[in-house]
Each structure stands twice: as C-alpha cells, then as structure tokens.
N, C-alpha and C positions, 0 to 999 in steps of 0.2 A: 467916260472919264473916271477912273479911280482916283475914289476919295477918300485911301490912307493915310492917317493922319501923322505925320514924322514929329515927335516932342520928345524932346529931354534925353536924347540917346545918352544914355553913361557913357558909353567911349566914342567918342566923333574922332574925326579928319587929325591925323599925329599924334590918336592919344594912345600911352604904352600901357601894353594890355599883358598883366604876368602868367609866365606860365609855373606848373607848379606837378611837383613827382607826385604820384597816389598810389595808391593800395585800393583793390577791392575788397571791402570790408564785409561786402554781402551781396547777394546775385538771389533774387525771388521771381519766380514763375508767377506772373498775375493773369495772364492767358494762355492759350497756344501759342501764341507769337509775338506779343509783349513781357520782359523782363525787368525788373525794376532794380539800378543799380547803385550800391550805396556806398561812398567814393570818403577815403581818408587822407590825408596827408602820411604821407611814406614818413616823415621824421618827425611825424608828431607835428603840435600848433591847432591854430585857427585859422579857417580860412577868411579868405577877405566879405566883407556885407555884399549883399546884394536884395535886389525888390525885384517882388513881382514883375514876371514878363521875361528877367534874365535867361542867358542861355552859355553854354560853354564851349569850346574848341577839344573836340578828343583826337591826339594824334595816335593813329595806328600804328604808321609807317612814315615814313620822309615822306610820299608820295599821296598817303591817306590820311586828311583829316573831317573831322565831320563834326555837326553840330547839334547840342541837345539842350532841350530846355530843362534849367533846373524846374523841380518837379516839389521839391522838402518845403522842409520850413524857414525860411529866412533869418529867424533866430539860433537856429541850430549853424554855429561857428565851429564843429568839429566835424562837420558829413557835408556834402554836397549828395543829391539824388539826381538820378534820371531816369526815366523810363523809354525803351528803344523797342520799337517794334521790329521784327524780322523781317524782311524785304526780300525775297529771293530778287525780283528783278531791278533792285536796287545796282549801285554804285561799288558793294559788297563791304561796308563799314558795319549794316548791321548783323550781315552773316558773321565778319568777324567776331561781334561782338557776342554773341550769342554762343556760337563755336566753341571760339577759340580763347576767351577769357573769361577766368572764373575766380574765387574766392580766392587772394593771395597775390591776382595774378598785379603788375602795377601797369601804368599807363601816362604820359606829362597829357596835361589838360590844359589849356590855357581862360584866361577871364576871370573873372564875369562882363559880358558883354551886354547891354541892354538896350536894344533895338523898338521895344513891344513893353514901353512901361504902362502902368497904370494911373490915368490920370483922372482928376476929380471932377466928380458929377454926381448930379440929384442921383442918379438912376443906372444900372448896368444891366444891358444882355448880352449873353455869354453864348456863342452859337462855335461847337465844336466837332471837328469830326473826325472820328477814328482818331489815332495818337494825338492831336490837333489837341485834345483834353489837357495834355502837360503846362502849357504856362499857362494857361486857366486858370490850375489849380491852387495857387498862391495866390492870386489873386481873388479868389470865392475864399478863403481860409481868410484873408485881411482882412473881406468884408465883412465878414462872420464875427470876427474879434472885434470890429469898429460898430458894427451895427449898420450898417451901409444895405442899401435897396438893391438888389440882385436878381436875374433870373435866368437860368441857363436852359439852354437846348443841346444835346449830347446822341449824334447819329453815330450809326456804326453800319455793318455789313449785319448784321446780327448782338442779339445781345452778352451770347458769349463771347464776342470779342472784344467785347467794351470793355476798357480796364477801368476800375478806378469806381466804379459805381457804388461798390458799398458805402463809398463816403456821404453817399446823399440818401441812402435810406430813410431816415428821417424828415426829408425836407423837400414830400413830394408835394408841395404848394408851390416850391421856389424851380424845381427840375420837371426837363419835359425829356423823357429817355427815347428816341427815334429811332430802333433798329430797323434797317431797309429792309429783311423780309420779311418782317409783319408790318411795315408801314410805307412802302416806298419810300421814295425822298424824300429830303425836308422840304415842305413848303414854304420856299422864302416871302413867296408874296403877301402869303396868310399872317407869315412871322412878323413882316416890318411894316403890315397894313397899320395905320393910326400910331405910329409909334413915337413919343411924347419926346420934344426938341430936344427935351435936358437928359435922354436917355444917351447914353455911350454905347456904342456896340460895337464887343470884340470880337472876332473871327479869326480860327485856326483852324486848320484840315487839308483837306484836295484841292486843289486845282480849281474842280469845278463848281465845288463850294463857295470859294472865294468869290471867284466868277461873278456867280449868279448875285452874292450877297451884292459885289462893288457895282454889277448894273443895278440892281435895287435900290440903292445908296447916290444915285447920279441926281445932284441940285442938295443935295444936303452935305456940306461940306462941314468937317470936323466930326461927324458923327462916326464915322466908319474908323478902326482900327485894327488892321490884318496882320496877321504871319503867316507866310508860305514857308513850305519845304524844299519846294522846288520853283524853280523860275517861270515864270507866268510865260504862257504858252505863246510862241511868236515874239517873247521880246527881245531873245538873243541875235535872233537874225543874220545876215552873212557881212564878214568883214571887208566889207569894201572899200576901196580910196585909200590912201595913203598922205600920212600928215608926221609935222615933227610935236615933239613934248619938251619946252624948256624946264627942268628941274631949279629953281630960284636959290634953295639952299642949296644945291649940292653944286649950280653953277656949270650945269652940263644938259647937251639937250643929246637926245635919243629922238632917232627915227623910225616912227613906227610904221611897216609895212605892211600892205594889203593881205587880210590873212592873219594879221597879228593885235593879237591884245597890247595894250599899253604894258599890265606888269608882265609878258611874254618878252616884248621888247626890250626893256629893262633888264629884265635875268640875261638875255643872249648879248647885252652890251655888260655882263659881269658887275648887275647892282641888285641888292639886296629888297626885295619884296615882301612884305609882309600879306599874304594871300592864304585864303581858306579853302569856301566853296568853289571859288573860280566861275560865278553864274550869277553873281549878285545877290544872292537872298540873305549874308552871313553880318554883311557890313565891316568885315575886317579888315577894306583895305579901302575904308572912305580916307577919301583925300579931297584937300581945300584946292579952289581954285581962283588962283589969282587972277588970269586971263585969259580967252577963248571962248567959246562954247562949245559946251560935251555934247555929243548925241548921245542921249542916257537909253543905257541898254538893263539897265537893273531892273530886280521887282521888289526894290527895298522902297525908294525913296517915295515921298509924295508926290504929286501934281505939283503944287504951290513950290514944291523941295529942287527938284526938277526942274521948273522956271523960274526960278533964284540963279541955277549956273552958278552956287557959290561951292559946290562939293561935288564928288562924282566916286564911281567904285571902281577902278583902273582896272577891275579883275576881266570886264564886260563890256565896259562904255567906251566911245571912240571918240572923235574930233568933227563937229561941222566946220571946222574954220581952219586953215594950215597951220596954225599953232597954237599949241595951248600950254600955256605956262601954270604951272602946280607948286603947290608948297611943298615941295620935297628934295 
C-alpha cells in the first residue's frame, strides 16, 4: 500500500495554471550530465511565489513538454532555476535541453505547480537520489532559515554525479552522501529502523527508490511523501473496456473507446485538454469528479486520495462504472 501523502496541492482539479515567455539567462555545467538553468521573463517582471516542492511545465514543441522542479530560491521573483539531468534514453526533452538550448535561447514555461509541498513536523528526512535532490533543495534551504530539524540522505551512481553537494559541505552532522560505487545501495531498512512518529519523510529519485522506501513505509500512514519522475512500474496497464464521460459544464458526454484515454477521447471529439506528462506523475490535468468511479492509473495521487473518487488525472485513469460524470 503506498502511503503518499496528497496535501495542499497549489493547483487542484480546474485550477488555471499561467503560462509565461522566458529567456535563458544562464546554462552552468554542475556535472557531466546535470546542467543548472536560470530562467527570466522575456519582458521583464516578476514571476508568480511559489514553496518548496514546486515544479514547472517547459514546452519544447506542441508535441514536447516536460517537467522540472524549481530548484532557487523562492524569494527570488526575478529567476526561476532548474536543474535537468541528460537522459540519453529518455523521452528526448532533456537531450533537447542540453543540445539544443543555451544562453538567449527563449522557451513558454507554464506554473508553478505544487504537487510535493512541504508540510509541518517536529522532524524531516530527506532521502534523495540522483536528480531526485532538486525539490529537496528548497525545502532544506527553508529549514535552515526557520531552524527546523532536518536530515538528509543523498545516493547517486557515484560521487561525481552528484550535483549540488557543495551546498552541504559544512553540515556533515545533518547529510549522509551515498554514492553506489563506494557504497552500494541505500539501506532503507537501516534508514527508517526506529524512526520517531513526528518524523516526515520526503523521497525523490528512481523508481526503485521509491519503491523500496513506500514498502518500508506500509502501516504508518501520513508519514511518507514521494515524487516520481516516472510512472510507478505497472500502473499504467492496458486500456480495456469501454465507457462514456458526461462533461457537467460543458453539457456533452464523449465516448471513450477501448484503447483510449479520457483526454485522447476528448481531443478526437474536437475539445480542448489541458495535458502534460500524459502518465500521471505531473498532475496537470486533475480533474474533480462528480460521479462514477475512476480506475486510478496515476502515481500522483494518494491511497486515502484514490478512495475518496473525488478527483482523477484524465491523462491515464479510466472508468469502473459506465459512466462518469467530471466537472468539465
């Protein structure tokens, strides 16, 4: 049972999320394969606040967009940061990124969206891996300011691929730095042995990081809070059955065919979707649910989140019941 904790998402189910022109203001090499990118307004301004956790929409192409955690300072209203790891066997948004854009170059971004906030407790462990470090990172920088209890875990393939570590030079009491070929894997058992009720523990990384942390985590509910990058292994599964979608405001239902996503079905009946990842992990296209039940195919939502049936991510999730009526 994953025990992701869903709170306070800043943009839920029909909420408008702006998009905005930018300018590359600066492109730095912090690894081989992680660059750190520092993002302006094309026409000048401020951009909108955002907290710890946030992340943003970068569109490549009509066809490419992808998403990144802000990485800065949350006070700083004239930059937005991120930092993108290089992917050869990626989706190719960070090859693009790498490539093909540089200092000058512009790009529309959309958000801030916050999926992964930071909420209050005695205590934090911060358990990262590889790129996974980016929304971490504002969140260890608030605690730092407020005086908050902290302690992070930071794995990589090695230590030179670790970005970001100079930050914690001084604060090896609070950081346990885990490169896999001088240390194998993290031991999660060892990590969350004894771990004090009022502790929150965040997790960003792989796959099978997650993984391992959310079966660790099973009987302690509220404590776990994840981001994936990718969609949890097996959740997408095959489209089977076929059902209709009453749209409430718009007063039109769409039939969605075996084979086809809800926002699939939508676009080929000539209606407007607002869709990112297309896999669930972005949350861009939660939508509320008046009536039915979703078969939730995301790896956003909570357990608890998930059997409420009161929201669903139309990009992935389908229909147990022949109709399901949505606020849209």
């Amino acid at each position: 049972m994953t025990m992701t904790e869903g709170v306070t998402r800043s943009a839920g189910p029909g909420a408008f999320v702006p998009a905005f022109r930018v300018v590359v203001d600066d492109k730095r090499r912090l690894t081989d394969h992680v660059s750190l990118f520092r993002l302006r307004l094309r026409d000048g301004g401020s951009f909108p606040t955002w907290e710890p956790g946030a992340h943003i929409d970068v569109v490549l192409s009509p066809s490419m967009e992808r998403q990144y955690s802000l990485c800065g300072d949350p006070a700083d209203r004239d930059s937005w940061s991120i930092a993108v790891l290089r992917e050869p066997e990626s989706r190719g948004g960070s090859i693009q990124l790498h490539d093909e854009v540089a200092v000058g170059s512009e790009l529309t971004v959309r958000g801030p969206r916050n999926q992964f906030p930071l909420v209050a407790a005695d205590s934090y462990l911060f358990i990262a891996g590889g790129i996974g470090i980016t929304p971490l990172l504002p969140m260890i920088r608030s605690l730092r300011a407020s005086g908050g209890d902290w302690r992070l875990v930071y794995g990589g393939q090695r230590m030179s691929s670790m970005a970001f570590t100079e930050e914690f030079a001084d604060e090896e009491d609070r950081i346990t730095l885990w490169p896999q070929d001088e240390c194998g894997l993290i031991d999660v058992d060892v990590l969350l042995r004894d771990l004090p009720a009022t502790t929150k523990v965040y997790c960003c990384g792989p796959g099978a990081l997650i993984d391992a942390i959310e079966q660790r985590c099973v009987g302690t509910p509220g404590v776990l809070h994840v981001e994936r990058f990718r969609a949890q292994e097996g959740a997408l599964g095959a489209r089977t059955g076929s059902f209709q979608v009453r749209l409430e405001y718009s007063d039109l239902t769409v039939a969605v065919a075996e084979g086809q996503t809800i926002a699939e079905a939508m676009e080929d009946a000539g209606l407007e979707t607002m869709t990112s990842c297309r896999e669930g992990t972005c949350g861009t296209c939660e939508t509320a649910v008046l009536e039915g039940v979703p078969d939730h195919r995301d790896s956003l939502l909570s357990e608890e989140e998930k059997a409420a049936n009161d929201t669903m991510m139309i990009c992935c999730s389908r229909s147990l019941t022949p109709v399901l009526v949505l606020d849209l």
